[in-house]
C-alpha positions as CSV (number, residue, x, y, z in Angstrom):
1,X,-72.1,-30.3,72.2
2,X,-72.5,-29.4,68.3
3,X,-71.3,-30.8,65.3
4,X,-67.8,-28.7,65.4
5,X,-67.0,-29.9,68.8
6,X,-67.2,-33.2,68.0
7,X,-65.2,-32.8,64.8
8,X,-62.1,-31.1,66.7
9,X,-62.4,-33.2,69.8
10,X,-62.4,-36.5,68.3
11,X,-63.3,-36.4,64.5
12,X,-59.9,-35.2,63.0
13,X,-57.7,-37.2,64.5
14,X,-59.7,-40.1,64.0
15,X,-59.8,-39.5,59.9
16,X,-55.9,-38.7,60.3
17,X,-54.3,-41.6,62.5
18,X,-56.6,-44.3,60.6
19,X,-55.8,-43.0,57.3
20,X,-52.0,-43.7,58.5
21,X,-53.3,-47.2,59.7
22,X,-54.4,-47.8,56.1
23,X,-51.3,-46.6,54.6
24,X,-49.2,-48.9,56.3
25,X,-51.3,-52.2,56.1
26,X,-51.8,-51.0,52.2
27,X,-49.0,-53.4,52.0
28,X,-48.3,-50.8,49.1
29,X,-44.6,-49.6,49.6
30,X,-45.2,-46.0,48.7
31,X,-47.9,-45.3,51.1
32,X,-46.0,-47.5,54.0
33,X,-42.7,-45.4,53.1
34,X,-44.6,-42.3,53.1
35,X,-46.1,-42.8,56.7
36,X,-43.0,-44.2,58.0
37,X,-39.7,-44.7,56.3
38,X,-38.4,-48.3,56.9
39,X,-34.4,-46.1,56.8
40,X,-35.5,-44.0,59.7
41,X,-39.1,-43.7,60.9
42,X,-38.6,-40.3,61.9
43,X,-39.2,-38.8,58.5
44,X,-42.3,-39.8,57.8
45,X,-45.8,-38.3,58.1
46,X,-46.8,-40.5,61.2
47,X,-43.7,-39.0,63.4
48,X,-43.8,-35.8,61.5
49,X,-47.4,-34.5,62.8
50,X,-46.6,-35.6,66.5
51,X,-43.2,-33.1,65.8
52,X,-45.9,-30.8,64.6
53,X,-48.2,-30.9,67.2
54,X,-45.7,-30.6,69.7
55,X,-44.4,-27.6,67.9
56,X,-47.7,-25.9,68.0
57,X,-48.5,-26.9,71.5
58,X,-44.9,-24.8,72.6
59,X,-45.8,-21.9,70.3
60,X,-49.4,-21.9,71.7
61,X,-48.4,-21.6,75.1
62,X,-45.5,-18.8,74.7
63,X,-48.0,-16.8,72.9
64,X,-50.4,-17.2,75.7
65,X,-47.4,-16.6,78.3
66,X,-46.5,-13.1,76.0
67,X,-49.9,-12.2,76.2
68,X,-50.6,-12.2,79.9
69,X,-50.4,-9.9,82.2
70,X,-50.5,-11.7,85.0
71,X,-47.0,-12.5,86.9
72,X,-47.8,-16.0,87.6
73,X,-50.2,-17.3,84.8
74,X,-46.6,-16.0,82.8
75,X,-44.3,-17.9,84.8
76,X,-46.6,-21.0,84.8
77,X,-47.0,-21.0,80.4
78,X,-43.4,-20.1,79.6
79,X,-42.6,-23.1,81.5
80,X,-45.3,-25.5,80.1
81,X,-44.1,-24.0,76.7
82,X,-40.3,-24.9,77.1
83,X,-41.5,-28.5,78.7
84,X,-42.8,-28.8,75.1
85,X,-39.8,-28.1,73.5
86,X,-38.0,-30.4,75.4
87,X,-40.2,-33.2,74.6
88,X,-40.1,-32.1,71.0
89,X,-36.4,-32.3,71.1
90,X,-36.4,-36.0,72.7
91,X,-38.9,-37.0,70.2
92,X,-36.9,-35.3,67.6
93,X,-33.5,-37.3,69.2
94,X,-31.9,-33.8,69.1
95,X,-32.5,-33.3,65.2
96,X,-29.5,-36.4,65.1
97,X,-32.1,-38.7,63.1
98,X,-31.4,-36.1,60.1
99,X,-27.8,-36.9,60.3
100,X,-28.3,-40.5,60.2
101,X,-30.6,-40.5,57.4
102,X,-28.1,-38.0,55.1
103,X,-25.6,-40.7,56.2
104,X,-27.8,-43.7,55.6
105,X,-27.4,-44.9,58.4
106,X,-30.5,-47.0,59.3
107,X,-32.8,-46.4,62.5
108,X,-33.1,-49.4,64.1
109,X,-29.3,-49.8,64.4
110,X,-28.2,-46.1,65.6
111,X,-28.8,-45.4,69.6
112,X,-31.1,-43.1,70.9
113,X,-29.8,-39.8,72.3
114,X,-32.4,-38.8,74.5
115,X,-33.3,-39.6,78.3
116,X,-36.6,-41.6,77.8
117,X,-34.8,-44.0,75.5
118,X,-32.2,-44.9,78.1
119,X,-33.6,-48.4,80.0
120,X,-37.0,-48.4,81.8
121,X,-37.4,-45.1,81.3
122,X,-39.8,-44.9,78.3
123,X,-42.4,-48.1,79.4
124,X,-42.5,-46.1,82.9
125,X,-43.4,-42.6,80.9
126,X,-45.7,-44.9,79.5
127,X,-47.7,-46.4,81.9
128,X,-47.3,-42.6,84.2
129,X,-48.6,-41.0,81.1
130,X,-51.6,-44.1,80.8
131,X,-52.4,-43.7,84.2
132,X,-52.7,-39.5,84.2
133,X,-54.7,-39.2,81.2
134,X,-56.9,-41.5,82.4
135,X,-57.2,-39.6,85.7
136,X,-57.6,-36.1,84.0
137,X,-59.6,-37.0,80.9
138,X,-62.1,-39.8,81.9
139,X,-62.3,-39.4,85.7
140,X,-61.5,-35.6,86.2
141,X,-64.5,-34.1,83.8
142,X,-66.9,-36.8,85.7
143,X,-66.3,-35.0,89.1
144,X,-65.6,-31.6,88.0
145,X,-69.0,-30.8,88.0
146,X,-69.7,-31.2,91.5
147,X,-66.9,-29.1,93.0
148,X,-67.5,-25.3,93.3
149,X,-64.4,-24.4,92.9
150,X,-62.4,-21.8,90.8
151,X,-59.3,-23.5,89.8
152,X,-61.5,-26.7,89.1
153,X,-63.7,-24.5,86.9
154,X,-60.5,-23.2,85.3
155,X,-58.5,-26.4,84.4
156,X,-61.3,-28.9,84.0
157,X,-61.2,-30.7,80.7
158,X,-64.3,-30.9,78.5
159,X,-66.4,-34.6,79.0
160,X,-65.8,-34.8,74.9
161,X,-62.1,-35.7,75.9
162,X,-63.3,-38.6,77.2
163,X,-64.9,-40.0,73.8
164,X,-61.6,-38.8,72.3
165,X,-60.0,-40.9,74.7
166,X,-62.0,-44.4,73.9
167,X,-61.7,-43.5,70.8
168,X,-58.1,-43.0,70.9
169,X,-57.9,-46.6,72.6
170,X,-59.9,-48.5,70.1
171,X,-57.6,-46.8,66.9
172,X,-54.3,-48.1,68.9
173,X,-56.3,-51.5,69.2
174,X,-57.2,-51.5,65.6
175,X,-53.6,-51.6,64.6
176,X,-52.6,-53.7,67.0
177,X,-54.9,-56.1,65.7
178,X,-54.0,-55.8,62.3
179,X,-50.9,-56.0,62.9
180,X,-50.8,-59.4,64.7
181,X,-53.4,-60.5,61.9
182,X,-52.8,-58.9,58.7
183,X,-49.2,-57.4,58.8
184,X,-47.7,-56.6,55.7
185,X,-45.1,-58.9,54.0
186,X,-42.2,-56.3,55.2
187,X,-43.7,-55.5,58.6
188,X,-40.8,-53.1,59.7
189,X,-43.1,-50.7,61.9
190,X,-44.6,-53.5,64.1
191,X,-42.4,-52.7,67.4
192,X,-44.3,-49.2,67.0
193,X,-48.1,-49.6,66.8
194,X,-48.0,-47.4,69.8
195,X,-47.3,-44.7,67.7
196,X,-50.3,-44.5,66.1
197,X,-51.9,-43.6,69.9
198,X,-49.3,-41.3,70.8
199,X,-50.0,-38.9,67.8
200,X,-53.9,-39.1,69.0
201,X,-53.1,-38.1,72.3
202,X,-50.9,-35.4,71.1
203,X,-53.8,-33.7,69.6
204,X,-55.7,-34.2,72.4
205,X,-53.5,-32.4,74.4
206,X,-53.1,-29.8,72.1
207,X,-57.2,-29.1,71.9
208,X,-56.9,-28.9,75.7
209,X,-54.1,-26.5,75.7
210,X,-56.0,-24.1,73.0
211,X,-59.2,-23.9,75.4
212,X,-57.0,-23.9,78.5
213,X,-55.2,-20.3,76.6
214,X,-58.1,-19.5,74.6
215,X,-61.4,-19.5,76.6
216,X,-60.4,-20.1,80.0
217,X,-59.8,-17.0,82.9
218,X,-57.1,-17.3,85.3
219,X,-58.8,-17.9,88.1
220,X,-56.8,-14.9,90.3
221,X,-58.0,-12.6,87.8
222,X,-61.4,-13.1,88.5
223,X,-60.8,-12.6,92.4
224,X,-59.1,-9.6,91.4
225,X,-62.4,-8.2,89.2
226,X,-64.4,-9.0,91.7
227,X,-62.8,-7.5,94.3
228,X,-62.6,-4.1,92.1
C-alpha cells in the first residue's frame, strides 16, 4: 500500500474527526458552537459532513447506476443510491431541524421525526451496524483472499479498511474518554460522543463505495467477455 492509500483510507478522517474532538473539549465556545450548536446540533460542522458524505455517497452511486450498461448492476446502484437518500433524510429529520432552529426552538426538546429515533430502534441499528462492519471490514478482507471466486473478488473490501476501522474505534474512545474526564464546563454534546464515530464510518463507507464504482468489474461482465 503507498502513502496515498493510507492517507484516504485512514489519514483524512483521522485529521478531520479529532480536529472536531479538539474543538469541542477547547472548552472555547466558538469552536464548540462551530462543531455543534448547543440550539440544534444539526447545524454544525460535525453533523454537517456526515450530511455531506451521505450526499456524495447517493450521487456516487446514481452516477455509477447512469453509467452502466448492465440491466442488473443498474437496478442494484439506483437502489443502493436511494437507500442513501433515505438515510440522509432520517439523519437530516426530514430538513424539520431547519424549522426548529428559524423558530428557536431548541434540539434536545423537539421530537424526532424519523423511524430510527422511534424506541429501540436506533441502539439495535447500532449494534446490527457494529456487528456488520466488523464482519465486512475486519473479518471479510482476512478471508477474501482464499476464495476463488468472482463476486468475492468483486465486493471484497481492501485490508486498509481494517486499520481504518481500529482506528475509527480508538478516536470514538478518545472522546469518550475525555469526555468522562475532561468535559467542558457546558458539556451539552456528551449524550453524542458516538457521533464522532459515525462520521468516520461514513467515510469509510464512502471510500468503499468509490472503489466498488470506480475500479471494480461487475463480475457478469467478465463472464460475458470471456465468453465472446
Amino acid at each position: 500500500m503507498n502513502i496515498k492509500q493510507h492517507i484516504v483510507y485512514w489519514g483524512i478522517p483521522t485529521v478531520v474527526v479529532s480536529s472536531l474532538i479538539a474543538m469541542y473539549f477547547s472548552g472555547n465556545d466558538t469552536l464548540m458552537w462551530n462543531m455543534a450548536p448547543e440550539v440544534n446540533r444539526e447545524l454544525g460542522l460535525l453533523e454537517s459532513l456526515q450530511h455531506l458524505l451521505l450526499l456524495v455517497m447517493a450521487i456516487v452511486f446514481a452516477r455509477a447506476a447512469w453509467r452502466s450498461q448492465i440491466s442488473l448492476e443498474r437496478a442494484l446502484f439506483t437502489v443502493v443510491s436511494l437507500g442513501m437518500v433515505f438515510v440522509l433524510l432520517e439523519e437530516l429529520n426530514y430538513f424539520t431541524h431547519y424549522w426548529w432552529a428559524i423558530n428557536g426552538w431548541y434540539f434536545a426538546t423537539m421530537p424526532g421525526v424519523n423511524v430510527y429515533s422511534k424506541g429501540d430502534v436506533s441502539d439495535n441499528f447500532k449494534d446490527a451496524g457494529d456487528i456488520f462492519l466488523v464482519t465486512f471490514f475486519v473479518l471479510f478482507p482476512l478471508v477474501a483472499a482464499r476464495i476463488n471466486n468472482a463476486w468475492v473478488k468483486y465486493l471484497h473490501p481492501s485490508r486498509m479498511f481494517i486499520l481504518a476501522i481500529i482506528i475509527a474505534v480508538l478516536t470514538s474512545r478518545m472522546a469518550h474518554f475525555l469526555d468522562e474526564n475532561y468535559a467542558p464546563q457546558n458539556n451539552y454534546f456528551t449524550d453524542s460522543m458516538g457521533e464522532y464515530r459515525e462520521l468516520f464510518v461514513y467515510w469509510i463507507w464512502l471510500t468503499y463505495s468509490w472503489v466498488l464504482t470506480h475500479y471494480r468489474q461487475w463480475p457478469l461482465a467478465q463472464d460475458k467477455q470471456s465468453g465472446d
